[in-house]
C-alpha positions in Angstrom: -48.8 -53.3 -18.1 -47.2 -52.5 -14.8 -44.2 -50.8 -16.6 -46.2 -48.6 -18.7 -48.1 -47.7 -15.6 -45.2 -47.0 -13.6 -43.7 -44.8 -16.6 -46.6 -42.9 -16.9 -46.9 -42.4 -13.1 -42.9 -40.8 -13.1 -43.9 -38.5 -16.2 -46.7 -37.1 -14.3 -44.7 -36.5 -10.9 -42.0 -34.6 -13.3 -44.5 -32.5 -15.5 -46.0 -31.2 -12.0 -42.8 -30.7 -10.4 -41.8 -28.3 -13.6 -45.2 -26.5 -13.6 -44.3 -25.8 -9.7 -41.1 -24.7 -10.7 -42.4 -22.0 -13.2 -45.4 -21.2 -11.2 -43.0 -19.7 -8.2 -43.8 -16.1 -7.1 -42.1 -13.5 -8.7 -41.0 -11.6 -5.5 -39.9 -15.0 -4.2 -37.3 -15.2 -7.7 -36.3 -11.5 -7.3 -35.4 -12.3 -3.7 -33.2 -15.0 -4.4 -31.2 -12.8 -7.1 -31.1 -10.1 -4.7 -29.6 -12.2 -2.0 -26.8 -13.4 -4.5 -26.2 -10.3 -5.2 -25.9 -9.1 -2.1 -24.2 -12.0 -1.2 -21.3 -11.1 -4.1 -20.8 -7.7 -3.4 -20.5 -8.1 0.5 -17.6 -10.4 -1.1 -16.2 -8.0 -3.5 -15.7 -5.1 -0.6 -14.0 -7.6 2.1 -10.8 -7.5 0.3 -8.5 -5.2 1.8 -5.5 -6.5 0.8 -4.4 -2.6 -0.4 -5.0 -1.5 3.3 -3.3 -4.3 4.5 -0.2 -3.7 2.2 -0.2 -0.5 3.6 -0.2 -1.0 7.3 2.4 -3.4 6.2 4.9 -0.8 5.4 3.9 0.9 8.2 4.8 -1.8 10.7 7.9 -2.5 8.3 8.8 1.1 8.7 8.2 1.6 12.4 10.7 -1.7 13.2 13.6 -0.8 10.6 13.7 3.6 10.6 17.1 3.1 12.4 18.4 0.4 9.9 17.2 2.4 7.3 19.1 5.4 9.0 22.7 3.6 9.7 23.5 2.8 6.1 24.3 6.5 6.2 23.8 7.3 3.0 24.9 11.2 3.5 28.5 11.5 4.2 30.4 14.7 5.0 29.7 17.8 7.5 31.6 18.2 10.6 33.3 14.3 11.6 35.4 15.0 14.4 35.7 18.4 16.6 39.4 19.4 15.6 39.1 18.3 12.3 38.0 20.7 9.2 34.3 19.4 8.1 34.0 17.8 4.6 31.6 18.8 2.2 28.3 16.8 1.8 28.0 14.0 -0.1 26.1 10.9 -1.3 27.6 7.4 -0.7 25.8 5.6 -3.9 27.2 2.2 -2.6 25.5 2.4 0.6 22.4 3.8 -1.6 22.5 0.6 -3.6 22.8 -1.7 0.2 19.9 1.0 1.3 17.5 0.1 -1.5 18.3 -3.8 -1.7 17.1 -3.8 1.7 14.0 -1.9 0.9 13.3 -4.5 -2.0 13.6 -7.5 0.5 10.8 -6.2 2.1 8.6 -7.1 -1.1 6.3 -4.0 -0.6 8.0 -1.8 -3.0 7.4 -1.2 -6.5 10.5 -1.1 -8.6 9.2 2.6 -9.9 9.3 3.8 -5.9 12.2 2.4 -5.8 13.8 4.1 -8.8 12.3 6.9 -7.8 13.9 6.7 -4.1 17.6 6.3 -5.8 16.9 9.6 -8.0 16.2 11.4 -5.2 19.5 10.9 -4.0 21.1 11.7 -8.2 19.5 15.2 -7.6 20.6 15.7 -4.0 24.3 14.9 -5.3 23.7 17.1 -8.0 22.4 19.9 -5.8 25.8 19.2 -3.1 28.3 19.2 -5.7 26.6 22.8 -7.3 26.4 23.9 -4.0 28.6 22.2 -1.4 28.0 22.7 2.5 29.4 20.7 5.3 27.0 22.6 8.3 23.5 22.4 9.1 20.8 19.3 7.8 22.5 18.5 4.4 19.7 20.0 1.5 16.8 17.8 0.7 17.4 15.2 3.0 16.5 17.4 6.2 13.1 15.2 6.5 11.9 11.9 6.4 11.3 10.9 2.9 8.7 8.6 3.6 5.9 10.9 5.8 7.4 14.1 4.5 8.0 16.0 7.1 9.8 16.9 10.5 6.9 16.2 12.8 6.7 12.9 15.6 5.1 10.4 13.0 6.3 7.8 15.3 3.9 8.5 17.9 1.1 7.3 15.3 2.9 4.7 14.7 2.2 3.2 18.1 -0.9 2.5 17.2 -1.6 1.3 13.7 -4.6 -0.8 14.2 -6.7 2.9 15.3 -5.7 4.1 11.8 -8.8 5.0 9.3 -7.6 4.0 5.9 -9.8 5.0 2.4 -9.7 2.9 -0.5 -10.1 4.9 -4.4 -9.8 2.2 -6.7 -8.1 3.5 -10.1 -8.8 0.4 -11.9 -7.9 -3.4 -11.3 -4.4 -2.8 -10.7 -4.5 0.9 -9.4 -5.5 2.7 -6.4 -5.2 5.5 -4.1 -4.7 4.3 0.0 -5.3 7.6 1.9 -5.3 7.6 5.8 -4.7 10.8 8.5 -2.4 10.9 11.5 -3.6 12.7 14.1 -0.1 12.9 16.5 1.4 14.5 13.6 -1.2 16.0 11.9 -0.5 14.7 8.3 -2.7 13.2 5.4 -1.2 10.5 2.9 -1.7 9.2 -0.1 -0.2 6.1 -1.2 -0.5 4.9 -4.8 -0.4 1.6 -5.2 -0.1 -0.9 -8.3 -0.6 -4.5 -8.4 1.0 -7.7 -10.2 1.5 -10.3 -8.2 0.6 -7.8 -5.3 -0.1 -4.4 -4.1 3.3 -2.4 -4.1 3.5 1.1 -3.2 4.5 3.5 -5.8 4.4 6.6 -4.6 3.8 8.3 -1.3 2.2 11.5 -0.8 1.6 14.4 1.6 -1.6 15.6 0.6 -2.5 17.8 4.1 
């Protein structure tokens, strides 16, 4: 007899727990959804890992310009004072040195990087259809990566006051756009991701 009372006694204590359960304010239910939510999407928009790529390069960028520079991938022009200047022209094995550095760096995607050797293909092309040897060799009289002639590297003191907008394409696609004031330039990096964001593609858009 005490069993059965005992059993009884744990089927009622369940049966009003339940009716408790259901009986819950609706408000109180929406609430709690709403907080998850909330809770999910707060998660969702702390992931800046395409701004962070970004800044990446451009801390990358500010530290190795003069590397990038001395593989000297333009030879030609005017070499020594008594001697007759040579005719522009590209040094594709420093090109190759150039861009395996580059793809060390990890923040690259091989299409920029194809890209950034076929920019040289039509400069060669553009020397050897119309050789020079005075004056900022054609196509290569700005920086390739900000696009212009202007001090870039005074914004680049100060990454961390840099304003960067996210357009997401898709799940592995996205716009990074961002202003400097010093030199008065708007980007637009495209980025893609596999294992990570990599830049594709940088562009002026001012």
């Amino acid at each position: 007899m005490p069993r059965k009372t005992l059993l009884l006694s744990t089927v009622c204590l369940l049966f009003l727990h339940c009716k408790k359960q259901e009986t819950l304010p609706k408000n109180i239910i929406q609430d709690t959804i709403k907080q998850q939510n909330t809770n999910n999407s707060h998660q969702e928009t702390q992931d800046n890992s395409q701004i962070e790529t970004v800044k990446s390069f451009l801390k990358w960028y500010r530290d190795n310009e003069e590397k990038l520079y001395n593989f000297n991938t333009i030879k030609g022009g005017i070499l020594e004072e008594n001697e007759a200047p040579e005719n522009y022209y590209v040094d594709f094995d420093a090109v190759e040195k150039e861009i395996r550095f580059m793809e060390r760096s990890n923040l690259f995607s091989q299409k920029f990087l194809s890209d950034y050797k076929q920019n040289y293909v039509k400069g060669d092309d553009h020397f050897k259809k119309d050789p020079a040897n005075d004056g900022p060799p054609f196509g290569f009289d700005y920086d390739y990566f900000f696009k212009t002639q202007e001090d870039y590297q005074s914004d680049l003191k100060n990454i961390e006051n840099i304003k960067f907008t996210v357009k997401q394409i898709n799940s592995q696609q996205c716009f990074v756009e961002f202003h400097l004031k010093n030199c008065g330039m708007t980007y637009r990096y495209t980025l893609s991701k596999k294992n990570q964001w990599q830049i594709d593609s940088i562009e002026n858009i001012s």
